[in-house]
mmJSON file of the N, C-alpha and C atoms, coordinates in Angstrom:
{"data_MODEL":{"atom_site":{
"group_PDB":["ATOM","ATOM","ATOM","ATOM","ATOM","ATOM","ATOM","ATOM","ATOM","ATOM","ATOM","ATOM","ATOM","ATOM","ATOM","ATOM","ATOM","ATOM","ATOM","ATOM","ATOM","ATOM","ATOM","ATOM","ATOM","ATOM","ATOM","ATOM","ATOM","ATOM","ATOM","ATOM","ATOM","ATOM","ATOM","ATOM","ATOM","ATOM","ATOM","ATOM","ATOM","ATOM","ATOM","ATOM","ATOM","ATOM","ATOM","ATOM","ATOM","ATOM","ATOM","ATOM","ATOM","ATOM","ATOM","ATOM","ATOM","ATOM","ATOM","ATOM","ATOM","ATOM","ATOM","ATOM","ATOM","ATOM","ATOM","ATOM","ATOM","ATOM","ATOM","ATOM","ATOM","ATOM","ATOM","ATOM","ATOM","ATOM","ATOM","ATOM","ATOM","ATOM","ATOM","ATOM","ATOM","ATOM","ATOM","ATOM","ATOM","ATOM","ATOM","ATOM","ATOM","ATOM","ATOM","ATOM","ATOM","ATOM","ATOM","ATOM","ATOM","ATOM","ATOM","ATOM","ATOM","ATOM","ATOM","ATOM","ATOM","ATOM","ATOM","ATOM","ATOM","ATOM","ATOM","ATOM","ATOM","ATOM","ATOM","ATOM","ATOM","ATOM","ATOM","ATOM","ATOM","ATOM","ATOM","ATOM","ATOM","ATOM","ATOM","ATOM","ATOM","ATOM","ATOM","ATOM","ATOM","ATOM","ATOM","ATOM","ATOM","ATOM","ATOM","ATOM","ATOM","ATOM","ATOM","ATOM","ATOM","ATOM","ATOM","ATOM","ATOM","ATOM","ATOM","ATOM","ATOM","ATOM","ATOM","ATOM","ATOM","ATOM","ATOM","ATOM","ATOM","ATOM","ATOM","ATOM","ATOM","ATOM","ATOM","ATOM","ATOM","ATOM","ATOM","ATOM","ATOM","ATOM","ATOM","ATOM","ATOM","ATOM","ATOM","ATOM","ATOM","ATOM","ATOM","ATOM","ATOM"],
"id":[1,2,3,4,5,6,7,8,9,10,11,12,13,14,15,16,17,18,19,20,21,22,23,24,25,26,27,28,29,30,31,32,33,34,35,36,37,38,39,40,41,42,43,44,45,46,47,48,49,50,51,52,53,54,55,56,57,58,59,60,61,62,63,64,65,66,67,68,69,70,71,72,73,74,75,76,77,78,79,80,81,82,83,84,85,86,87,88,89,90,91,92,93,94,95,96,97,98,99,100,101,102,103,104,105,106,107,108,109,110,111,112,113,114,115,116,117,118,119,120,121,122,123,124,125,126,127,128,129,130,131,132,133,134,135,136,137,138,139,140,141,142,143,144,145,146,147,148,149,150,151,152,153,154,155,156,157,158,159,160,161,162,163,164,165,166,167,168,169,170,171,172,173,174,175,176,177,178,179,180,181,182,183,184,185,186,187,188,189],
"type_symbol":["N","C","C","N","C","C","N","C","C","N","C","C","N","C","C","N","C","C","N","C","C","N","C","C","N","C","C","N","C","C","N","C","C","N","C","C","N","C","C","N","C","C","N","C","C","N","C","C","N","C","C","N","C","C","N","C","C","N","C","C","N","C","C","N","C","C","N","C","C","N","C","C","N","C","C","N","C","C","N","C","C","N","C","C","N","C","C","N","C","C","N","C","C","N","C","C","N","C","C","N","C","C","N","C","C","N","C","C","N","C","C","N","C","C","N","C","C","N","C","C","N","C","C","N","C","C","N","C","C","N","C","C","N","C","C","N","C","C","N","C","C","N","C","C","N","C","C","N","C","C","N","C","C","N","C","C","N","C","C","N","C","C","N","C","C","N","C","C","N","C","C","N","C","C","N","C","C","N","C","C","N","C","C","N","C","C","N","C","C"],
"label_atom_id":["N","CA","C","N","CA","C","N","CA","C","N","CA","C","N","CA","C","N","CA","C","N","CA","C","N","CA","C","N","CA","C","N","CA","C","N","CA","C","N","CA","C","N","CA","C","N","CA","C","N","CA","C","N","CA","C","N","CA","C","N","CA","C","N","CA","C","N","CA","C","N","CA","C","N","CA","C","N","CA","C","N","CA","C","N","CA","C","N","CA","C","N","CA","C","N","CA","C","N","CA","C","N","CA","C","N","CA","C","N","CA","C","N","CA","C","N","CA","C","N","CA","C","N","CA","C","N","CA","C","N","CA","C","N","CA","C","N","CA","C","N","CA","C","N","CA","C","N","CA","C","N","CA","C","N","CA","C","N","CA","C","N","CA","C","N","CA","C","N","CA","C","N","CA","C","N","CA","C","N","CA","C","N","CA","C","N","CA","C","N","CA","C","N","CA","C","N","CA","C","N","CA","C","N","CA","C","N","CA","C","N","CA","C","N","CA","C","N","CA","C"],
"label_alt_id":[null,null,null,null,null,null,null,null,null,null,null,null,null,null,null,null,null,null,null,null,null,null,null,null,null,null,null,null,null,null,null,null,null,null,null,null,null,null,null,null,null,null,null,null,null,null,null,null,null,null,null,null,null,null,null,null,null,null,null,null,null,null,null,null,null,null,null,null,null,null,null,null,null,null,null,null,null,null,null,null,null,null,null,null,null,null,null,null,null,null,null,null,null,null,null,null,null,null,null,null,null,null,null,null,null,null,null,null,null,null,null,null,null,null,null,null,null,null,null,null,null,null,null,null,null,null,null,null,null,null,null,null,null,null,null,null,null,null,null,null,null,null,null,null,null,null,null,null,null,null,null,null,null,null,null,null,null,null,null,null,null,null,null,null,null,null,null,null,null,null,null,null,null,null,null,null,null,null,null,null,null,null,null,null,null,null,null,null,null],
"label_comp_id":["UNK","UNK","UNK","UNK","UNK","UNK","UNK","UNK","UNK","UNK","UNK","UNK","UNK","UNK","UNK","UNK","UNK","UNK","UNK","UNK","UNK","UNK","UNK","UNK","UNK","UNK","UNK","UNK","UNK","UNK","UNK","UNK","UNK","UNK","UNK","UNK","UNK","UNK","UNK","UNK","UNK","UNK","UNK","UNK","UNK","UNK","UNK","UNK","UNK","UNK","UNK","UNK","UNK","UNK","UNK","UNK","UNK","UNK","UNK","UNK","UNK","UNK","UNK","UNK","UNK","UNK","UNK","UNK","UNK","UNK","UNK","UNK","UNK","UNK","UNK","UNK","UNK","UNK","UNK","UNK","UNK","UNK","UNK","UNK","UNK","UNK","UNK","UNK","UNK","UNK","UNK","UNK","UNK","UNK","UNK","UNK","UNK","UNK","UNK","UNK","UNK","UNK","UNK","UNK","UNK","UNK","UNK","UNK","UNK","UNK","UNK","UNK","UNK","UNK","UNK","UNK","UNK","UNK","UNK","UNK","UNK","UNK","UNK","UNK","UNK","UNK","UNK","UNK","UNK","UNK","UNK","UNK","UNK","UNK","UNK","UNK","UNK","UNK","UNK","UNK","UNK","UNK","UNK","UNK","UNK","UNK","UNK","UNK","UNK","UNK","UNK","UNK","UNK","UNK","UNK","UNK","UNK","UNK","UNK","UNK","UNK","UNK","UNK","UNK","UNK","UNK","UNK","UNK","UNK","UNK","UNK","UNK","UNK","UNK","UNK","UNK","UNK","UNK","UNK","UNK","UNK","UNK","UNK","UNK","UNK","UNK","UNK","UNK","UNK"],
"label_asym_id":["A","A","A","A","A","A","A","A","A","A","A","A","A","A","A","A","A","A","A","A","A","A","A","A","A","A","A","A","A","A","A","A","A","A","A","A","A","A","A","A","A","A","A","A","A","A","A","A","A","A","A","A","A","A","A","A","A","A","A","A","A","A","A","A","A","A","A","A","A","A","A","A","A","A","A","A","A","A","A","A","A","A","A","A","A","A","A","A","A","A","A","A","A","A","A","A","A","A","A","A","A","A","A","A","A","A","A","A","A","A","A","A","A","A","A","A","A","A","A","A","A","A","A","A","A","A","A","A","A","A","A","A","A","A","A","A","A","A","A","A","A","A","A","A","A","A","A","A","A","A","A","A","A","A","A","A","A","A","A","A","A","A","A","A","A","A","A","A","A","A","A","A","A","A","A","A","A","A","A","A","A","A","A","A","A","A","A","A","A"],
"label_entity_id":["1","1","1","1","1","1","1","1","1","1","1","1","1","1","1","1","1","1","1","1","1","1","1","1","1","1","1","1","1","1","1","1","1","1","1","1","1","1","1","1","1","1","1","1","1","1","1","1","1","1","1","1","1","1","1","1","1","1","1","1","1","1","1","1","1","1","1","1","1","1","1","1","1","1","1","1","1","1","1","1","1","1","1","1","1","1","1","1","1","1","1","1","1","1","1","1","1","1","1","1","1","1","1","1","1","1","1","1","1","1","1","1","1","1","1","1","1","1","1","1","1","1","1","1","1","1","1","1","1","1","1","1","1","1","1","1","1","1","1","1","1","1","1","1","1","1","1","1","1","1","1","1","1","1","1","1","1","1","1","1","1","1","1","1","1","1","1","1","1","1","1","1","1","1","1","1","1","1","1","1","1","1","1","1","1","1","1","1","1"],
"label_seq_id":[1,1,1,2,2,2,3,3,3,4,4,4,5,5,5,6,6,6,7,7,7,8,8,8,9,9,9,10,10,10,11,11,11,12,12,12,13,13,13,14,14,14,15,15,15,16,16,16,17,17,17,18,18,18,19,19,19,20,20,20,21,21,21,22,22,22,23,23,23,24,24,24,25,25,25,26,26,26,27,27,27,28,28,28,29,29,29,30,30,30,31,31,31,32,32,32,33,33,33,34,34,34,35,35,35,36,36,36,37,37,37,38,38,38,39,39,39,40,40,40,41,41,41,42,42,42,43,43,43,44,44,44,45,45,45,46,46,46,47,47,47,48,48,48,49,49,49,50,50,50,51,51,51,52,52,52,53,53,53,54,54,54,55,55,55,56,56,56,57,57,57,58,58,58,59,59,59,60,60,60,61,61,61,62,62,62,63,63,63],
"pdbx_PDB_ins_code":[null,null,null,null,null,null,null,null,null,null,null,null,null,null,null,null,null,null,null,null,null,null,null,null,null,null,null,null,null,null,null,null,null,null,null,null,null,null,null,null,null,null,null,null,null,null,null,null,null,null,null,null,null,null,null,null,null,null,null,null,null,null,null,null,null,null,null,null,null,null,null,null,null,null,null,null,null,null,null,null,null,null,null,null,null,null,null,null,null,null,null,null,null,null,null,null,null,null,null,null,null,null,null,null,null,null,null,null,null,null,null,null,null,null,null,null,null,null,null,null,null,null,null,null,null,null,null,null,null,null,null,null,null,null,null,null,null,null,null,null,null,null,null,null,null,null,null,null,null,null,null,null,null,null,null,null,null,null,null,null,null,null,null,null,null,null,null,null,null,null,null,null,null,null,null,null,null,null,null,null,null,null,null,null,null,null,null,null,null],
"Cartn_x":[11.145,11.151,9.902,9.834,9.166,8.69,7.749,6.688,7.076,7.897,9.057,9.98,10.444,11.794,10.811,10.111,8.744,8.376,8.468,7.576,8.648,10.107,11.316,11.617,11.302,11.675,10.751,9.692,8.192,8.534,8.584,9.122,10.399,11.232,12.335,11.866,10.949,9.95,9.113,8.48,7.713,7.494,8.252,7.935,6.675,6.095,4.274,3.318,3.933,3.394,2.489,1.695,0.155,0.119,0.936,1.044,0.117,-0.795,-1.04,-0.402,-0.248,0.182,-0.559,-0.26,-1.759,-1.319,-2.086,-0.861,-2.175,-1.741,-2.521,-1.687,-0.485,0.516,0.445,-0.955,-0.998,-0.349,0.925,2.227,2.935,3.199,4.164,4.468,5.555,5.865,5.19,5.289,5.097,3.554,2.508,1.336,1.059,2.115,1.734,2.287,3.081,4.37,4.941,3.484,3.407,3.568,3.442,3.452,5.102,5.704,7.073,7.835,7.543,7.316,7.209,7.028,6.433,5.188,4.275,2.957,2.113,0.811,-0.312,-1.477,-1.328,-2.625,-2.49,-3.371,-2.97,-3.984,-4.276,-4.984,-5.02,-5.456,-5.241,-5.979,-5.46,-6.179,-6.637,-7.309,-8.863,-9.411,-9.425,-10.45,-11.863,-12.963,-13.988,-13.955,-14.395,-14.788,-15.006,-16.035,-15.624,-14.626,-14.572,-12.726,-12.353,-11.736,-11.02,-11.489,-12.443,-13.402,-12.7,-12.701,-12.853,-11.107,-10.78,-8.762,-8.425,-9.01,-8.447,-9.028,-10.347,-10.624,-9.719,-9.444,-8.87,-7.797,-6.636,-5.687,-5.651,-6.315,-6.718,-6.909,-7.984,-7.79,-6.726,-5.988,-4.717,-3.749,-3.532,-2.591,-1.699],
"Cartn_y":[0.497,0.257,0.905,1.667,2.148,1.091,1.661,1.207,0.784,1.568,1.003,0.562,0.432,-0.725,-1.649,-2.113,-3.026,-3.992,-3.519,-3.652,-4.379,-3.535,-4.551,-5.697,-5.718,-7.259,-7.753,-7.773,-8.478,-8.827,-8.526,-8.447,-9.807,-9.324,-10.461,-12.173,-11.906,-13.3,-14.122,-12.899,-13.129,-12.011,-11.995,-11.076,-10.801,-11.485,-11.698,-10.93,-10.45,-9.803,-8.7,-8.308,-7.543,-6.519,-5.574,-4.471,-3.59,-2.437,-1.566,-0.511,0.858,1.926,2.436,3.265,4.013,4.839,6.035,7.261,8.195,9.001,10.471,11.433,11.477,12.854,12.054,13.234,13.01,13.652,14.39,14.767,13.911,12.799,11.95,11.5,11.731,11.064,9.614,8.998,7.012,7.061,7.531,8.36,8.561,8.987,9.362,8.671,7.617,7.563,5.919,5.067,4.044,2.675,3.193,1.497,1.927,2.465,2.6,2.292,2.643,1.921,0.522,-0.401,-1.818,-1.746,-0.91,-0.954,-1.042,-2.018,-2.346,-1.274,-1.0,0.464,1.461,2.224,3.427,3.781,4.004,4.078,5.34,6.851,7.84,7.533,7.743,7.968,9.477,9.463,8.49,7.937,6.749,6.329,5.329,5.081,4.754,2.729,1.923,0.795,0.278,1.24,0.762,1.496,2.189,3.135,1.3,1.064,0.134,-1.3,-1.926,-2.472,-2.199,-1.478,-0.999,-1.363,-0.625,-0.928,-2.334,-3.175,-4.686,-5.159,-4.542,-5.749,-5.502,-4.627,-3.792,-4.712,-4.259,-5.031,-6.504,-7.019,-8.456,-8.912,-7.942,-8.547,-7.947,-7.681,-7.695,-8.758,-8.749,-9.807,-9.966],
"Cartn_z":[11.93,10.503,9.912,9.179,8.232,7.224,6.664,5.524,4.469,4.125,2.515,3.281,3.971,4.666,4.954,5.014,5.561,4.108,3.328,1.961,1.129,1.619,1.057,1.615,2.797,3.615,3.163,3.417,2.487,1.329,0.052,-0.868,-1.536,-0.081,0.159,0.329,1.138,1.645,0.498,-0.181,-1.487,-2.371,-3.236,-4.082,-4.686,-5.264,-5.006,-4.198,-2.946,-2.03,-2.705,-1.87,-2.501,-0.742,-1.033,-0.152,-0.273,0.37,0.625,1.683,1.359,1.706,2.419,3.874,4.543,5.498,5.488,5.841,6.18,7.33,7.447,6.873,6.337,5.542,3.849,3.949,2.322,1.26,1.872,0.986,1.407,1.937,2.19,0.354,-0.072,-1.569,-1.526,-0.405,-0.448,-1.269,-0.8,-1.352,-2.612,-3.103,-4.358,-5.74,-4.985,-5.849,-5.602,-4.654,-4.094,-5.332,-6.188,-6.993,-7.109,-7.058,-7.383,-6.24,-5.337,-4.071,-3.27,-4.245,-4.46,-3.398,-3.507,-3.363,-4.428,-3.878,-5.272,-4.698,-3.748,-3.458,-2.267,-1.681,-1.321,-0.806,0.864,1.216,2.655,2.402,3.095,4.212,5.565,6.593,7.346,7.754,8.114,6.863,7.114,6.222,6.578,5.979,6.272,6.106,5.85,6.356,4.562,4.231,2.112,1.592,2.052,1.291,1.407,2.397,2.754,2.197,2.018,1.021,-0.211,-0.523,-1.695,-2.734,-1.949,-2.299,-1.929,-1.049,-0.948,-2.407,-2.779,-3.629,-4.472,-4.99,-6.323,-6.044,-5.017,-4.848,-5.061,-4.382,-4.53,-6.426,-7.131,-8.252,-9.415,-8.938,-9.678,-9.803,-11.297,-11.857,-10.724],
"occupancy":[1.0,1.0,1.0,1.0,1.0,1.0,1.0,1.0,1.0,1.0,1.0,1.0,1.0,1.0,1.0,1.0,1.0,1.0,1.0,1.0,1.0,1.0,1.0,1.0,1.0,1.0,1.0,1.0,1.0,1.0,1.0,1.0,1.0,1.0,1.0,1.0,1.0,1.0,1.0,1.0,1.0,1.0,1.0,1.0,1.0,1.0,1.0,1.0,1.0,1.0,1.0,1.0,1.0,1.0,1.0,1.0,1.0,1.0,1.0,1.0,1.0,1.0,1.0,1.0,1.0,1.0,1.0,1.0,1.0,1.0,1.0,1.0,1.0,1.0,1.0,1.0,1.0,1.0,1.0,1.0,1.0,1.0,1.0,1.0,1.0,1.0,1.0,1.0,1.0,1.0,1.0,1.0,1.0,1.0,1.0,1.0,1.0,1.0,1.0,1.0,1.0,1.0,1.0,1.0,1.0,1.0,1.0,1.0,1.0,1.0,1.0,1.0,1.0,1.0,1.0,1.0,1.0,1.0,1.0,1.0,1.0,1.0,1.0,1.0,1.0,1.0,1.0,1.0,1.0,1.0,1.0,1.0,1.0,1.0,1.0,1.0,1.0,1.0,1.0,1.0,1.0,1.0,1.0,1.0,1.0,1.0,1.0,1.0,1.0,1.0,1.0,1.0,1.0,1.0,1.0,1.0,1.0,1.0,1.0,1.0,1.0,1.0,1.0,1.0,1.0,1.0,1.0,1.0,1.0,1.0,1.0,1.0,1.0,1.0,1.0,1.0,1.0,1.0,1.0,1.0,1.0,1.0,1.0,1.0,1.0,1.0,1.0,1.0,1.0],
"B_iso_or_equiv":[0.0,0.0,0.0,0.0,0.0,0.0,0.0,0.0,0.0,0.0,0.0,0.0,0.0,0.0,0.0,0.0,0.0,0.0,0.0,0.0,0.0,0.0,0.0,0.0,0.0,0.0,0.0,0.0,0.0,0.0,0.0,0.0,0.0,0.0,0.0,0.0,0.0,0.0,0.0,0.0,0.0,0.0,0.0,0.0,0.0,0.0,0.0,0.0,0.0,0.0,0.0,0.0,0.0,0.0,0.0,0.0,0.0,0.0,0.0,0.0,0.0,0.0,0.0,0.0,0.0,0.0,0.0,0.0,0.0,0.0,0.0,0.0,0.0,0.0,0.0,0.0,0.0,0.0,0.0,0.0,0.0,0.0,0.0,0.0,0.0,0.0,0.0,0.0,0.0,0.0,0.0,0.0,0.0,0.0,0.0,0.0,0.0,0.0,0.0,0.0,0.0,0.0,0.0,0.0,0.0,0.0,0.0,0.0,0.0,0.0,0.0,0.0,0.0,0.0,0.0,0.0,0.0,0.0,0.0,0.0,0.0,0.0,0.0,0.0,0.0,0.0,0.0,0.0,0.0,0.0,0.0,0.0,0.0,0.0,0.0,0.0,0.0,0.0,0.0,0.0,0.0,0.0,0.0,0.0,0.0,0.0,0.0,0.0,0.0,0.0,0.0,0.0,0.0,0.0,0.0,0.0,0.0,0.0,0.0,0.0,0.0,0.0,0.0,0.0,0.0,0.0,0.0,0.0,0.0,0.0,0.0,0.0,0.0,0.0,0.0,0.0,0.0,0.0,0.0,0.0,0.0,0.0,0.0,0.0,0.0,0.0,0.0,0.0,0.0],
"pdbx_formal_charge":[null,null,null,null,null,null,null,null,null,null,null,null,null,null,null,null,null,null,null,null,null,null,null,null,null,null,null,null,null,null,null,null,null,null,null,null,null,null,null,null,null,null,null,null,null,null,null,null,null,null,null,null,null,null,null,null,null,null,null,null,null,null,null,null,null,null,null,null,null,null,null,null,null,null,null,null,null,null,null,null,null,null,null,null,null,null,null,null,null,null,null,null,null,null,null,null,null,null,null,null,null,null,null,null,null,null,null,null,null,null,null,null,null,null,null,null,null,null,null,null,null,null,null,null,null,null,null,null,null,null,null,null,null,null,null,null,null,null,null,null,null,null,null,null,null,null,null,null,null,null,null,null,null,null,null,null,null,null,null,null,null,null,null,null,null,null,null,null,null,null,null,null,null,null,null,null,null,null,null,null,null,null,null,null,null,null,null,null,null],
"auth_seq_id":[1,1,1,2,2,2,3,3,3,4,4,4,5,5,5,6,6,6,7,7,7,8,8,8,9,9,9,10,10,10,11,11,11,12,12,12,13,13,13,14,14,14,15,15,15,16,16,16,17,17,17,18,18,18,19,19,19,20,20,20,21,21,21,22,22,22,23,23,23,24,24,24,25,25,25,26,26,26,27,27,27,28,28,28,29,29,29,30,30,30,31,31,31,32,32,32,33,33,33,34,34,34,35,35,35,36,36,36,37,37,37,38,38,38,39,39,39,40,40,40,41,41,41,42,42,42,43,43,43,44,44,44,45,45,45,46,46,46,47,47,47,48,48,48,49,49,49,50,50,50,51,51,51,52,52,52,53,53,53,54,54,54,55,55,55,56,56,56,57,57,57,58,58,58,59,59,59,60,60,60,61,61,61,62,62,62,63,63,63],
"auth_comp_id":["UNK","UNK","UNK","UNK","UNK","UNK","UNK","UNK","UNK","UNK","UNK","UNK","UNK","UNK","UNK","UNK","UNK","UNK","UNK","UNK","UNK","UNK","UNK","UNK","UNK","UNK","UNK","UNK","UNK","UNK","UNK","UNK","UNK","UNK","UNK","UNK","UNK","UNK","UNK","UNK","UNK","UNK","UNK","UNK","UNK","UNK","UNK","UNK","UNK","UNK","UNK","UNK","UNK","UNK","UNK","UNK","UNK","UNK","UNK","UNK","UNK","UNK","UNK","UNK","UNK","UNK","UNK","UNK","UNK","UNK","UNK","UNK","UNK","UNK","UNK","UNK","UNK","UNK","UNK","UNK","UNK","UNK","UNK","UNK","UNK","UNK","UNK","UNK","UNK","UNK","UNK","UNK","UNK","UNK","UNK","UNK","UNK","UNK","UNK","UNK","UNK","UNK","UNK","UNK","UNK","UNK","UNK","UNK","UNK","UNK","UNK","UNK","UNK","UNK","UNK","UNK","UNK","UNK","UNK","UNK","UNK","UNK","UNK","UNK","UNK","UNK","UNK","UNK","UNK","UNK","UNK","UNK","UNK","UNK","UNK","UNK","UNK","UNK","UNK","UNK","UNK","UNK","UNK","UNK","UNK","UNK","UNK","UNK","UNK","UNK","UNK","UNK","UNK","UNK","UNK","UNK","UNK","UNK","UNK","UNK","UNK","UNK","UNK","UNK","UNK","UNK","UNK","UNK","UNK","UNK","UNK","UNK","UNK","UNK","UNK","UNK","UNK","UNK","UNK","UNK","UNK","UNK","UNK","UNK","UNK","UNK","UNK","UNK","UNK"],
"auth_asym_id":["A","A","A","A","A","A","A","A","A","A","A","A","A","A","A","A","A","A","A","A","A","A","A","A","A","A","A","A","A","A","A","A","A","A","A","A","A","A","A","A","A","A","A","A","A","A","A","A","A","A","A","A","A","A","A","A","A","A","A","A","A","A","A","A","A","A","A","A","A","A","A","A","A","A","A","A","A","A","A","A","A","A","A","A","A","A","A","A","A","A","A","A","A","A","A","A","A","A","A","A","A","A","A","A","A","A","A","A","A","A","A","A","A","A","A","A","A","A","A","A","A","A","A","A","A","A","A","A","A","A","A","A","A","A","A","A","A","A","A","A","A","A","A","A","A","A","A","A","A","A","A","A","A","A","A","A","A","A","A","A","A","A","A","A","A","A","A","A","A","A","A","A","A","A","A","A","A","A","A","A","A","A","A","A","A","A","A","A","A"],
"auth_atom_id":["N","CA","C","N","CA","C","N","CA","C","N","CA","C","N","CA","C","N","CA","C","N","CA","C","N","CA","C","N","CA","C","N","CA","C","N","CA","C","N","CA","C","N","CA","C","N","CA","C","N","CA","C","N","CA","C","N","CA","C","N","CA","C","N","CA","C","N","CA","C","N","CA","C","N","CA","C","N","CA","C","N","CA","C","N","CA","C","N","CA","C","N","CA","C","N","CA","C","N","CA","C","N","CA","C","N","CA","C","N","CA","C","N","CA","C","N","CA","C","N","CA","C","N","CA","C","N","CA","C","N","CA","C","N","CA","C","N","CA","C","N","CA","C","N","CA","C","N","CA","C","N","CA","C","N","CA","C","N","CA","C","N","CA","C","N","CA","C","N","CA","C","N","CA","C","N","CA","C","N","CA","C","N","CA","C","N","CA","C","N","CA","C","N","CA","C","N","CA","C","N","CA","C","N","CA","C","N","CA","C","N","CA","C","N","CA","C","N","CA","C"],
"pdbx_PDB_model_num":[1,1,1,1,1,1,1,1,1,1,1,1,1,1,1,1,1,1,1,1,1,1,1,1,1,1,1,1,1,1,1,1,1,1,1,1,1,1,1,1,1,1,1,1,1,1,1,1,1,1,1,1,1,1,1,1,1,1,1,1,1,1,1,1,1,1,1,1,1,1,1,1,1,1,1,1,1,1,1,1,1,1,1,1,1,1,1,1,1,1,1,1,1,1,1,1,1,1,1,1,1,1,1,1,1,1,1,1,1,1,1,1,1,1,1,1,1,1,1,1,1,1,1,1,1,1,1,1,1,1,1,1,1,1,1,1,1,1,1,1,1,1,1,1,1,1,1,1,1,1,1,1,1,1,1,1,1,1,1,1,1,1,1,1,1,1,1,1,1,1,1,1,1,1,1,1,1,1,1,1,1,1,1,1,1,1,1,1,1]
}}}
């Protein structure tokens, strides 16, 4: 199961859910195109330790 088949079962459980996206193919569409996606953020790999910091909080303080 993939990430967006992942995000819909989630979704199913609680719609509420507070997903992040995270990918080394940064042409992957999910990437770019992630809140449509039912993702709240987006996070390219490699990434560092506050990248990652950084997008929970964001995520986190969203309505």
């Amino acid at each position: 199961m993939g990430g967006q088949q992942a995000v819909l079962k989630l979704q199913e459980i609680d719609p509420q859910i507070k997903a992040i996206v995270s990918s080394g193919y940064s042409n992957d569409p999910v990437m770019s195109e992630y809140r449509s996606q039912g993702f709240c953020g987006v996070l390219a790999k490699p990434y560092r330790l506050g990248e990652l910091g950084r997008v929970l909080r964001c995520v986190l303080n969203q309505p």
